[in-house]
C-alpha positions in Angstrom: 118.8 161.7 26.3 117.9 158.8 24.2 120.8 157.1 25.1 119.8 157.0 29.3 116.3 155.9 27.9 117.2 153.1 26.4 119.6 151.9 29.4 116.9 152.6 31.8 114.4 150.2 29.8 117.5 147.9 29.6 118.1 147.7 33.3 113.8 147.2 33.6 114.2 144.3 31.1 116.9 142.3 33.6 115.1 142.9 37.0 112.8 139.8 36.1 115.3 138.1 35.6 116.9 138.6 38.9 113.4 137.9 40.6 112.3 134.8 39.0 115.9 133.7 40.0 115.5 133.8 43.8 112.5 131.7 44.3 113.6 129.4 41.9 116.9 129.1 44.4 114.2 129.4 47.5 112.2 125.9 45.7 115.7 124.4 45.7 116.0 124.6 49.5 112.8 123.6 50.5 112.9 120.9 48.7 116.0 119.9 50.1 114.9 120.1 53.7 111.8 118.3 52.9 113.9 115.3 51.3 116.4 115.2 54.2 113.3 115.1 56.6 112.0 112.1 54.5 115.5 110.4 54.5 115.7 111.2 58.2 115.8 107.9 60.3 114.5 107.6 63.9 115.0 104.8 66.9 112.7 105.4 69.3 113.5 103.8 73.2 112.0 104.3 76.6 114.5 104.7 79.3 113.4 103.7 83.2 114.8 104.4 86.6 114.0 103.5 90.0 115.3 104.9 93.5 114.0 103.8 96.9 113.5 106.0 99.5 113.4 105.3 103.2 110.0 106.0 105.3 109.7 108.0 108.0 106.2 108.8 108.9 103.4 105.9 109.6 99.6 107.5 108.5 97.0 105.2 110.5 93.3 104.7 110.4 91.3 103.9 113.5 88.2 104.7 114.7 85.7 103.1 117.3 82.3 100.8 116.6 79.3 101.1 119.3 76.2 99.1 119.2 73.0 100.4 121.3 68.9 100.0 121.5 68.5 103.5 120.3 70.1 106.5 117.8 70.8 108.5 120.7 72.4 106.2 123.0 74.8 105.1 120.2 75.6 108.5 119.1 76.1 109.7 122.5 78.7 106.3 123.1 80.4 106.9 119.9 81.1 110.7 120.5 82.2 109.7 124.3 84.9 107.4 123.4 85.4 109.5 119.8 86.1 112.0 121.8 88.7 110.6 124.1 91.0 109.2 121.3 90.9 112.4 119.5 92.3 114.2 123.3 94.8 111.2 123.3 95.7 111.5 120.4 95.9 115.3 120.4 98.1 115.0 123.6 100.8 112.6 121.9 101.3 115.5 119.4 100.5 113.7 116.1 100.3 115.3 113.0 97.3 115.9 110.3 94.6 114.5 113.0 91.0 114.6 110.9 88.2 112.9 111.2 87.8 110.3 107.9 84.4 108.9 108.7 81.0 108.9 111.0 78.2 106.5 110.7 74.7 105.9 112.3 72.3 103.0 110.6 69.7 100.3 112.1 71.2 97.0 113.3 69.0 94.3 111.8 69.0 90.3 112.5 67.6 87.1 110.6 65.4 84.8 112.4 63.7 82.4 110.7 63.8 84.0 107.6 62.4 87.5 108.7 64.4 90.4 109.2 63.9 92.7 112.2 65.4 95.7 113.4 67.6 95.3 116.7 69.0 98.6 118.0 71.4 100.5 116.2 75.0 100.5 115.3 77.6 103.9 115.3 81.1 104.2 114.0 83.2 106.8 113.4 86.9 107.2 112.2 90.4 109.5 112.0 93.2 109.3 110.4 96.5 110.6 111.5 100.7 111.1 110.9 103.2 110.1 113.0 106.8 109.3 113.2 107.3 105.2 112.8 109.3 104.9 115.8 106.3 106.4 117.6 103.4 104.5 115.5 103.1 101.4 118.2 103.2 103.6 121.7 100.1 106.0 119.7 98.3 102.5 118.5 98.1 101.0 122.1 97.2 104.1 123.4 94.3 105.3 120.9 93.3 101.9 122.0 93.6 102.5 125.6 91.5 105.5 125.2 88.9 103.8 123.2 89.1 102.7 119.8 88.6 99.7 118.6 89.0 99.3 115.1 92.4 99.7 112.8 91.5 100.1 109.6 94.8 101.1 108.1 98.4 101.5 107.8 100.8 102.7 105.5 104.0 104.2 105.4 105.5 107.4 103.7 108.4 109.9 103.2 109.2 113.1 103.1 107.8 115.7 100.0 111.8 116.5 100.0 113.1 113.1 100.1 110.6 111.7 97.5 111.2 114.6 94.8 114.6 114.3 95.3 114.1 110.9 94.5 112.4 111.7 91.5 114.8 113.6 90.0 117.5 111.1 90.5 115.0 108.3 89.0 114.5 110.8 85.6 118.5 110.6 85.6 118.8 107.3 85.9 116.2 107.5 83.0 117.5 109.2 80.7 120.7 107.4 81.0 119.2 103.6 80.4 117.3 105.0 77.3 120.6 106.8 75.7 122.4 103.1 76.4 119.6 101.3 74.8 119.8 103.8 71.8 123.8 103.0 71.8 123.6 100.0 72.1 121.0 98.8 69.4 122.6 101.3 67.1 126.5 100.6 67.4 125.6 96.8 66.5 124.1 98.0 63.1 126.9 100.2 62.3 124.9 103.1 63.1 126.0 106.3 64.4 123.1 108.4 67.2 122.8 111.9 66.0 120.5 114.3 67.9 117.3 114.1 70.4 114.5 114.9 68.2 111.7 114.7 70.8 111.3 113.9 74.4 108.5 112.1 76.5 108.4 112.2 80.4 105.7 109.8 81.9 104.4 110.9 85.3 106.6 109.4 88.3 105.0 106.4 90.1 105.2 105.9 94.1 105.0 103.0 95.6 103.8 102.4 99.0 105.1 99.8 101.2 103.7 97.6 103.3 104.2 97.0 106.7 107.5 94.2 107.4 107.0 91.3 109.6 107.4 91.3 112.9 111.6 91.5 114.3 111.8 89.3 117.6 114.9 91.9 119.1 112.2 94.8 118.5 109.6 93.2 120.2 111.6 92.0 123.3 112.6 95.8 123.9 109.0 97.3 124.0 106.0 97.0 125.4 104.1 98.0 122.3 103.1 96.8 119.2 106.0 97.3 116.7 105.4 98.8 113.2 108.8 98.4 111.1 108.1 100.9 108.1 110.0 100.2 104.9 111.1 102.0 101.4 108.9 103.5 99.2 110.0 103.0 95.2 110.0 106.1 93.2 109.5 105.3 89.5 110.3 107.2 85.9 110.2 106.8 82.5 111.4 108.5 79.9 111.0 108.0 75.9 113.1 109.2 73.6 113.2 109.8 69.6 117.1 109.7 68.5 118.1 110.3 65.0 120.8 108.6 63.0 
């Protein structure tokens, strides 16, 4: 009996030991880690890629000004001929018709240094899509029906096409910063490691603007020609590479 008590307070004697070893052997780790984090060495680059994409679609402004001795007679010109571009325009079959804007205010003139009120002026405004090869027939005809103001143009693609583009662009993103990285650090003598962090900036579109004139499209219509162009697609993408 006293022979099992003494191992027993023996074997109670060592457990300590064995305890105060494994956090002594846990210190030696973390410490380790945090020193290689210290000694850790970081290039950071910012890769960019750009893909055009064609237009398809025009999206025009237009809208119709009226001048008049009183409110009601302006409103009631504006609505008349407001009212005929929008069935026009309706007809043609374009795409995302709204109106954009409708105004009513005095019309004042200067004489002699004294401002008086001379009638009042009307305008109101749509905006619309349409296919480009269709964008000059619709413009002569909105003007045919009444309008007589274009207040804008511009040119776009397809949701598909452009974030198709996009991806492409992050691609070609990725790719220029990884050559910077290799490049920079193969003329040191330094090896890249691994992709500690990853930064993608939002994509940028650019809108075109409309092309000049060609004489061999304007000889084969009638109609004003609108030429669309390419719309730019744009990413960037910064990376933190280890080595």
């Amino acid at each position: 009996m006293r022979q099992l008590t003494t191992f027993i307070l023996s074997l109670a004697f060592c457990i300590p030991s064995v305890a105060a070893i494994a956090p002594s052997a846990k210190a030696q780790e973390s410490s380790s880690s945090i020193q290689a984090i210290k000694n850790e060495r970081v290039i950071t680059v910012t890769g960019r890629g750009e893909r055009a994409v064609k237009t398809t679609k025009a999206r025009i402004q237009l809208g119709v000004n009226a001048d008049g001795k009183t409110a009601i007679a302006v409103q009631a010109e504006v609505a008349r001929q407001a009212n005929s571009i929008v069935s026009r325009l309706q007809q043609l079959g374009v795409e995302k018709l709204q109106t954009t804007s409708i105004q009513l205010s005095p019309k004042y003139v200067y004489e002699n240094n004294r401002q008086r009120q001379e009638g009042f002026t009307g305008q109101t405004s749509v905006s619309f899509l349409v296919a480009i090869e269709q964008a000059g027939a619709t413009l002569d005809a909105a003007v045919d029906a009444g309008a007589n103001q274009i207040e804008q143009l511009s040119f776009i693609a397809t949701d598909t096409a452009l974030n198709d583009a996009k991806q492409l662009a992050l691609q070609d993103a990725i790719k220029d910063a990884q050559t910077q990285s290799g490049t920079v650090l193969n003329a040191l003598g330094f090896t890249p490691k691994t992709i500690k962090t990853i930064q993608i900036s939002d994509s940028a579109i650019a809108y075109p603007v409309a092309q000049p004139r060609m004489d061999t499209f304007a000889k084969a219509a009638n109609s004003v020609p609108i030429l669309g162009g390419e719309q730019k697609v744009e990413a960037s993408v910064t990376l933190q590479i280890t080595y």
